[in-house]
N, C-alpha and C positions, 0 to 999 in steps of 0.2 A: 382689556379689563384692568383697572385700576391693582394697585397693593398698599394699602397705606397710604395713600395721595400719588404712589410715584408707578406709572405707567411701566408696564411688564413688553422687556424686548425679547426676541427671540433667540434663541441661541444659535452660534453659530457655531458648528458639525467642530469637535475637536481633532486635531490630527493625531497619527499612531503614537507620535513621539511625546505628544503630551499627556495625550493618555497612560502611555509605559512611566512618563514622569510621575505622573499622580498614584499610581501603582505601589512605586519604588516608596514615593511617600508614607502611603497608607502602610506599606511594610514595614519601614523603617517604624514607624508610630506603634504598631503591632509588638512589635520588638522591644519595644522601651516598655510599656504597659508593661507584657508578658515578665521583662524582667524585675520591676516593682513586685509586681504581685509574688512572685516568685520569694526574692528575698523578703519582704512581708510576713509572709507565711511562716518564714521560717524565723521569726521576731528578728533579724539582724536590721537591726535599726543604726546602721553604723553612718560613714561619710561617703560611701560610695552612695548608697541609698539616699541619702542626702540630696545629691546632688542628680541621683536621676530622673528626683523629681522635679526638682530645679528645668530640667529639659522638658518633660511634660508638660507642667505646667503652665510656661511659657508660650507651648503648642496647644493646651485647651484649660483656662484657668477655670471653666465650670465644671470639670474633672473632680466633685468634692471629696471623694475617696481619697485621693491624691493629697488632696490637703491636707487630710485626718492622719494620713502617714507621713506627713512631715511633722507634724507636730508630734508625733510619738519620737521620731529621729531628735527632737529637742529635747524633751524631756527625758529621753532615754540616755541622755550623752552631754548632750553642748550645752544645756543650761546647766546649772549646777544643781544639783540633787535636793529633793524637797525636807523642810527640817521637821524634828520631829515633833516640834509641836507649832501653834499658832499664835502668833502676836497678833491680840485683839484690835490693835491699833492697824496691822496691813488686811482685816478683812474686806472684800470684796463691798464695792459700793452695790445700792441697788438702783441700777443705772442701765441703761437700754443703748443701741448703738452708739461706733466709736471712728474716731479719723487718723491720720496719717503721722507724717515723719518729719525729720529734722529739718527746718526749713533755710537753714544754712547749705542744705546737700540739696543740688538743683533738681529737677524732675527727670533730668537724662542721667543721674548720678549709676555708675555703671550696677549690674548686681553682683555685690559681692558676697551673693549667700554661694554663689557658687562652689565656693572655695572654700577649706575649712577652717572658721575661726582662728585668728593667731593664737597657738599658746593650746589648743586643743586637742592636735593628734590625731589619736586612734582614741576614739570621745568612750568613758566610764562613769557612770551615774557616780553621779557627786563630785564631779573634778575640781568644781570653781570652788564649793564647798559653803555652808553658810550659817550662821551663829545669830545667837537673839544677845542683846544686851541693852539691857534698862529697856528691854520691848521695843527698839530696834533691830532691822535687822541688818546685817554687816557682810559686806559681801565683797569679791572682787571686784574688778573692771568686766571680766569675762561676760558678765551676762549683760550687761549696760552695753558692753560691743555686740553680742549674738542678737539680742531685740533689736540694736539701733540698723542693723546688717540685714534683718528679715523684715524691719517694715522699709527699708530703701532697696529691698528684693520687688516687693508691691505695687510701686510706684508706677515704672512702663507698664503692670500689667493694668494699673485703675487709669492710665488715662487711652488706652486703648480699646476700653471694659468698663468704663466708670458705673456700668450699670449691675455689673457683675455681684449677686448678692456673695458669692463666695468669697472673695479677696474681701471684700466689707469683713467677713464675719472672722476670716482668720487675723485681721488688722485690729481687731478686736481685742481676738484671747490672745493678740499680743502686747497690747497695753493692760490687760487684765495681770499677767503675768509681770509684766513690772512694777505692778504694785504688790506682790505678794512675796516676789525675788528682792525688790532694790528698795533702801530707803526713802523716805519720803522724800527729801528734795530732788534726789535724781529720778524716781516715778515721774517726781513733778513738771520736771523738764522735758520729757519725754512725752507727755500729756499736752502739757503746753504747746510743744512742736506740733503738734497732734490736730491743734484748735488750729494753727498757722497754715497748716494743710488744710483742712477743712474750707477755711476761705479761699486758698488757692482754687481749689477744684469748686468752688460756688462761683468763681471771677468766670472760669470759663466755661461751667452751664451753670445758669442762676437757678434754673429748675429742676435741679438732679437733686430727687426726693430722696434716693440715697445718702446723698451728700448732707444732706439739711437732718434725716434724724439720727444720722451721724454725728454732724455738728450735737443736736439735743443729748447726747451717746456722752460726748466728750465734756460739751458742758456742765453736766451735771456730775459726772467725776472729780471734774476740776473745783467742782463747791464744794465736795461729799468730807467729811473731818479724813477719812483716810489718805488724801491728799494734802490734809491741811487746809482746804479748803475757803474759800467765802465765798458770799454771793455776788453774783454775777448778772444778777434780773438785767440793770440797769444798761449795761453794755449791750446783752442780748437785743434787749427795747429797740434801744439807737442802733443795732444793725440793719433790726428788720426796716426801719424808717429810712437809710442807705437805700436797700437791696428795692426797695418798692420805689423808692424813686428814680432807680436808674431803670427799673421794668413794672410800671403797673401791673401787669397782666402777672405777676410773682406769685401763682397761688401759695407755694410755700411759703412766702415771706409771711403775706397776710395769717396763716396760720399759725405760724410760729409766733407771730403778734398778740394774738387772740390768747393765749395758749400763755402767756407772759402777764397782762393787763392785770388782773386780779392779784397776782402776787405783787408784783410791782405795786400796787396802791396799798396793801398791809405791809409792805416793808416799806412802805414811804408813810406809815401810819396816819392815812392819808383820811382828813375829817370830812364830813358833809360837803361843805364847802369845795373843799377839795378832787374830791369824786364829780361833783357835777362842775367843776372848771372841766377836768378831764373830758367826761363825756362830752363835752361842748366841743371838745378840740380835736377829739376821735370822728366825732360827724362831720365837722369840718372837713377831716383830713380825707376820708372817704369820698367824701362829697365831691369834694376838688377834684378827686382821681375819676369819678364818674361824669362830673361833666369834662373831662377828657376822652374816655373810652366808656360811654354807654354800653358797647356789646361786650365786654367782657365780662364773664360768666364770674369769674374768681372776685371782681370787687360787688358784687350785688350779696356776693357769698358771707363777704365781711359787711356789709350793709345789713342785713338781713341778721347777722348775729349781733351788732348792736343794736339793733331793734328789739331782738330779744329779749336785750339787759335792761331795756327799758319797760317792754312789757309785763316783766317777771316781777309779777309785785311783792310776791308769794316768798321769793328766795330773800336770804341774808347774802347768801353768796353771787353776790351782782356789783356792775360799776358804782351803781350810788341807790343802795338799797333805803334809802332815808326816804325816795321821793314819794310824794303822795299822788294819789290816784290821777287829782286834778292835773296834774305836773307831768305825771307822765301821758296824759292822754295828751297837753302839749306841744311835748317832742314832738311824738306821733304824728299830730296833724302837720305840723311843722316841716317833718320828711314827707309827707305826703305831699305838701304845696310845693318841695323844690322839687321833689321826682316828676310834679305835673309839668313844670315848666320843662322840661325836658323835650316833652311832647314836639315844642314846637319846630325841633329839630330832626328828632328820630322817633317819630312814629312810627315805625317798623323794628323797632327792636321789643323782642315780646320781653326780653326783662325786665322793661319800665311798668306793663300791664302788669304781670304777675308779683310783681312787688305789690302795686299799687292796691291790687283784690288781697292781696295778703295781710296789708299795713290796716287798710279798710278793714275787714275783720277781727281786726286786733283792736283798731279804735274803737268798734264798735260794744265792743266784749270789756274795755274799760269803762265804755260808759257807763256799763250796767252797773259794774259794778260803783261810779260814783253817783250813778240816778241823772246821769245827765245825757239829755236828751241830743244825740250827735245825726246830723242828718246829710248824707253825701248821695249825689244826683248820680253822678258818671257810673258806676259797676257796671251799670247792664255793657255799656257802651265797653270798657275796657272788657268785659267776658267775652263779650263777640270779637271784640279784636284778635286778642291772644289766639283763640280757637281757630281762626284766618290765619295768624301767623303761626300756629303750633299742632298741626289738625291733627297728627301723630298722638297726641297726647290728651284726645276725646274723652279718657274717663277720669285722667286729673281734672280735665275743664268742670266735668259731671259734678265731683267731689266740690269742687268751688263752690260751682250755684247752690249746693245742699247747702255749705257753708254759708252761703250768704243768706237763706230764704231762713235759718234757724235764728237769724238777727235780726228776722225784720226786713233785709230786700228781697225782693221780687224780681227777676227777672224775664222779660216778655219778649 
């Protein structure tokens, strides 16, 4: 029987000695845990503790307890102590995931959280020490090295784990904390490396959803006024336009796309005219990718949402909310005639069918509303297909035909 695509072998019988190895292991792991918890409890959040979690972690980084106590080991000691009031200017952006480290320090860069901090000792809250001035805050080196030392701690464990939600989340509240500890332009550099990583780890999986709202995490830090920030639409845009041409099939890309286009057209104060250039060159760009890869689920995904913004006549918040009815039933037909020609090649792919019932339904529903009479032969033909190619999914088909017969087709 299968597992995920990959065929299940059967195990072969372990001997005494590797069994007694695996033992010793599991003891040995027992042991470490045991003594965490231990000092834990007893709040000694010193560099011994530090460092034992440093060994766990390494052995199980989805351990998130473990996390939670390293992070008390920081702010108990090795960062510098928190001040007593807040500089409006270092609050917290409101910003959702975050990426990585100095991209000068290679991805084998050894970890040196191991060890404790130069200049730190036997760690006492408040060592580094930290002062506001003119709403600055003014700090040593100490915490600019303990942050840049715990996110190149992370690094073997995210490319080992890239999937690991935990290292994500402690990578996090540790760029969070550099904006709250360090002035603006060292935050910012830090942040920056940050965005540098982020690509690194999309070069070697384009599809690490991790990675990508990550990236969105970092990016929108990097514009937020607490960094100093500006907008970065523009760059983001042309990534995603990269990352989908080196992989079609990039459902993050396209998302991130999507998820960009509207802003991008108001910060490019972008008139009528302007709007339906775009849309013009958005269908295009789909288009192209589809008569590449018909079966791919992720660009029918992005087809199917520009369609939307076409049909949406109703919204201000669309690509080219100017168009009129006529104009947009159009498009519509328009993507209808090139999805037909499709046909002549891949008939067997039911994405082409369930677009087509879907676009159809939509044209139809514009007509009304412009009183124009739209009249299309093929549904029955494409209903019956789909349902041969998708039998699985008899009561989406169901829902179809309802849809179609409330327009005016029939199906026999």
């Amino acid at each position: 029987m299968d597992n995920h695509g990959a065929a299940r072998t059967s195990r072969t019988a372990r001997t005494e000695e590797q069994r007694q190895q695996d033992l010793n292991k599991i003891g040995k792991y027992q042991e470490l845990e045991e003594s965490i918890r231990v000092r834990a409890a007893a709040e000694n959040y010193d560099t011994t503790l530090f460092q034992l979690t440093s060994k766990l972690l390494r052995l199980n980084p989805e351990y998130y307890t473990i996390w939670n106590v390293r992070r008390r080991c920081l702010i108990s000691g090795l960062l510098s102590g928190p001040s007593a009031g807040s500089s409006p200017s270092k609050e917290l952006p409101n910003i959702s995931p975050s990426d990585t480290t100095n991209p000068s320090s290679d991805y084998s860069s050894p970890s040196s959280s191991d060890a404790t901090p130069q200049g730190q000792g036997s760690p006492t809250a408040g060592k580094n020490g930290i002062i506001v001035d003119d709403g600055e805050y003014i700090t040593s080196e100490g915490d600019v090295e303990i942050l840049n030392s715990e996110l190149d701690f992370t690094i073997p464990l995210l490319l080992e784990f890239p999937k690991c939600y935990w290292i994500w989340k402690y990578r996090k509240w540790l760029l969070e904390q550099a904006i709250v500890r360090l002035p603006t332009t060292a935050a910012r550099k830090i942040w920056e490396a940050e965005l540098t990583l982020a690509s690194k780890m999309l070069t070697k999986d384009r599809r690490n959803f991790h990675a990508w709202g990550y990236r969105r995490y970092v990016v929108a830090a990097l514009e937020s006024p607490s960094l100093g920030g500006r907008s970065m639409v523009e760059e983001e845009f042309a990534y995603t336009t990269v990352k989908i041409s080196a992989d079609l099939s990039n459902f993050s890309a396209w998302h991130n796309r999507s998820q960009l286009m509207l802003r991008l057209l108001e910060e490019r104060s972008a008139d009528d005219a302007a709007r339906k250039e775009f849309l013009k060159a958005e269908l295009g760009f789909v288009r192209d990718a589809l008569n590449v890869g018909p079966e791919d689920q992720s660009l029918w995904y992005y087809h199917q949402y520009m369609v939307s913004q076409i049909v949406s006549y109703a919204s201000k918040q669309a690509i080219a909310p100017a168009l009129t009815i006529v104009e947009r039933a159009a498009y519509v037909r328009e993507e209808i005639d090139q999805i037909k020609d499709l046909l002549e090649d891949y008939e067997d792919v039911k994405w082409i069918y369930e677009s087509l019932l879907e676009y159809t339904i939509a044209l139809k529903r514009l007509g009304e509303h412009g009183n124009e009479d739209i009249h299309i032969d093929e549904p029955s033909k494409w209903l019956a297909k789909v349902r041969s190619l998708d039998p699985m999914r008899a009561g989406r088909w169901s829902d179809v035909e309802k849809q179609l017969a409330q327009i005016g087709i029939s199906i026999r």
